[in-house]
N, C-alpha and C positions, 0 to 999 in steps of 0.2 A: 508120249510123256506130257507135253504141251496141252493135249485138250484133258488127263486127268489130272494136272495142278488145278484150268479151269474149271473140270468137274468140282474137286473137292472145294474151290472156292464159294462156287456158289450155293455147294450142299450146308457147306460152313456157319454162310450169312443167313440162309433161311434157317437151319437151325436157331442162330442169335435171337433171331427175327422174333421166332415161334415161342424160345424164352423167355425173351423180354415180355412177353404181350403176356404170357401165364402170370409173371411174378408182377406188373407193375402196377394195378391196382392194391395191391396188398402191403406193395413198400410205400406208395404214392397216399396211400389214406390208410394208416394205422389203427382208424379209430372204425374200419367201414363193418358193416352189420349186416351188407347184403351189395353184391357189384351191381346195382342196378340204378338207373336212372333220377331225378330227383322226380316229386311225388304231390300233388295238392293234397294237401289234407283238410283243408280247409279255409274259410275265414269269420273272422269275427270282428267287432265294431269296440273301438275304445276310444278317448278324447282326445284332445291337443291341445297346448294354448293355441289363442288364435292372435295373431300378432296387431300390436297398437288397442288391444282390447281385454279387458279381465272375465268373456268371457271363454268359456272351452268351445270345441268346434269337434264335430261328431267325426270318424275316420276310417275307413275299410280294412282293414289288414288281411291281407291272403297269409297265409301259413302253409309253408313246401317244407314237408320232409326230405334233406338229402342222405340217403343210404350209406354211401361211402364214407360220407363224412361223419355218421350218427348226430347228426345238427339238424335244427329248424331254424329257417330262416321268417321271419316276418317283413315282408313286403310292402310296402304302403311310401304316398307322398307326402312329402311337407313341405312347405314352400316352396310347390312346383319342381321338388326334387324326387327322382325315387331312390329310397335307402332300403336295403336287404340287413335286417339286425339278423346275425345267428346266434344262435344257443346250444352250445351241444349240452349233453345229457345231465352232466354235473351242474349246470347253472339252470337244467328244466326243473332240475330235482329241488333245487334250493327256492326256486319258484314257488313252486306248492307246497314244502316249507314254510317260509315266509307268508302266503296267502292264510294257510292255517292259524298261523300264531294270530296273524289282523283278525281274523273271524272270531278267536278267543279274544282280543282286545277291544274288539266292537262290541262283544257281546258282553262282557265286563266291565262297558264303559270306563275303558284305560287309557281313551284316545287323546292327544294332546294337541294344540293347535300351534303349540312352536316346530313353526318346520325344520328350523336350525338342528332339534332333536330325533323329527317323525323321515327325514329322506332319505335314511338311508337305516331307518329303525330293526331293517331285519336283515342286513348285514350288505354284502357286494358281490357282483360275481365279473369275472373274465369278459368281455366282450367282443364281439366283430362287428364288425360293419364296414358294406360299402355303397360305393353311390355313382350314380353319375346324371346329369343335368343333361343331356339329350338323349335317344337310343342310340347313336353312334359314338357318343364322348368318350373320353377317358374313364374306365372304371377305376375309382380311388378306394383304397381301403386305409382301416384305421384300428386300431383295437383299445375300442375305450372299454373305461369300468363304468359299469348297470349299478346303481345305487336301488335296493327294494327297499320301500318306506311306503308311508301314506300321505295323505296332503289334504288341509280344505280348502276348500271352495267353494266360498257362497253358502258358508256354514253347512255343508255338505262334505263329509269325507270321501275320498278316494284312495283306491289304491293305487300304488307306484310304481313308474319306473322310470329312472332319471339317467340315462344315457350321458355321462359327460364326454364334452369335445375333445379331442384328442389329435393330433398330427397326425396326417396322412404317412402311411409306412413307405407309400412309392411315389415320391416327388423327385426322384431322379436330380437329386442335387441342387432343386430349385434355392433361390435364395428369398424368396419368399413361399415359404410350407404352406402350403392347404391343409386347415384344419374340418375336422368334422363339427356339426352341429351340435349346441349340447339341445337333447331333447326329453320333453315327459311323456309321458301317455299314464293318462288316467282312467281305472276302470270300475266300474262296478262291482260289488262284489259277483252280480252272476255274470259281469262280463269275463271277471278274471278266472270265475270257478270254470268257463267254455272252454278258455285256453289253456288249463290245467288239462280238460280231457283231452285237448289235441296235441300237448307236449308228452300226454302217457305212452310211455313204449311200447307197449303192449300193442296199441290201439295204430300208434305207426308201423311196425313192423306188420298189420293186420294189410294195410293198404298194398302192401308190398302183393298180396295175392289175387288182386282187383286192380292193377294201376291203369285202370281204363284213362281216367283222368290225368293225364299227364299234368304237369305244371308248364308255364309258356316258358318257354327257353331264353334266355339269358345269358350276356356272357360275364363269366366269373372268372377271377384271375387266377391263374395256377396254382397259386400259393395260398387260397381262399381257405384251405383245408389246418390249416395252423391253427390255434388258441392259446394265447401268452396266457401265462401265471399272473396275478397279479403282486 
């Protein structure tokens, strides 16, 4: 009787076991399009201010597909910091959206040079972000609102994206909050038309069948997978 209590105990927990691991990508990421790995899909080049200076400063951004999450994150540093911005689908969509309507208002000559007006001229979307200042630091996250608008410079238009700062979500009670950076990047129109093809779904779900190129690994906090309302 003894060794079948312990029989059925451990048929029990592996049972659990073998449950839990079927169901928990699907409870754990609601929005996921595929259980698989995060994905490079590319990268493209867009500006920055460059600090104590009115001019821009050139910038790498890697672009990772994550599957579970149906997000793209953009990867790049700024002030010696590396920031993961994600986007999931709703805020890629309104992206090239917004880039559309600038391309009608470029071409229209509709542009205005009050930024007060042009930073946030094609509406706002949800945002993530997190960061952290060494490879072993605390990863911080934050969920600011993306302002899309346009901007000039140097009597030169760009397009936008205005990141505002926002309190860290896990400062564990700190009494003084870590906030995030507020940040822009400026692009081109072909540099922002690049990042339209790399946020089409289409085109990432494609990589899903080639992910030769893995993206470098990173750690992302449990909870990465949220996106607040605004």
């Amino acid at each position: 009787m003894k060794y079948c209590a312990v029989f059925f105990m451990v048929f029990a927990v592996n049972f659990l076991m073998l449950s839990c691991t079927g169901i928990e990508p699907a409870s754990r990421f609601p929005d996921m399009v595929a259980d698989a790995d995060p994905v490079s899909a590319g990268t493209i080049e867009a500006m920055f201010d460059r600090r104590f200076s009115s001019q821009l400063r050139m910038g790498e951004i890697e672009v990772i597909f994550y599957p579970r999450l149906n997000a793209v994150a953009l990867s790049f540093r700024f002030d010696y910091i590396t920031y993961r911005q994600f986007w999931d689908q709703p805020a890629r969509l309104q992206f090239a959206a917004a880039l559309r309507q600038y391309n009608t208002d470029f071409q229209a000559r509709n542009l205005t040079s009050r930024y007060s007006r042009t930073r946030a001229a094609y509406g706002r979307v949800a945002g993530r972000i997190e960061w952290e200042t060494f490879s072993f630091s605390k990863t911080h996250i934050a969920n600011p609102v993306i302002e899309l608008g346009y901007r000039f410079r140097n009597d030169s238009p760009y397009f936008t994206t205005l990141m505002r700062s926002a309190a860290a979500i896990n400062n564990d009670g700190s009494s003084n909050p870590i906030e995030s950076l507020q940040i822009n990047m400026y692009f081109t129109r072909a540099q922002a038309e690049e990042l339209v093809k790399l946020f089409d779904q289409s085109y990432l779900m494609g990589l899903l069948d080639d992910s030769s190129e893995a993206a470098p690994e990173v750690f992302i906090a449990d909870d990465y997978y949220e996106f607040d309302d605004i």
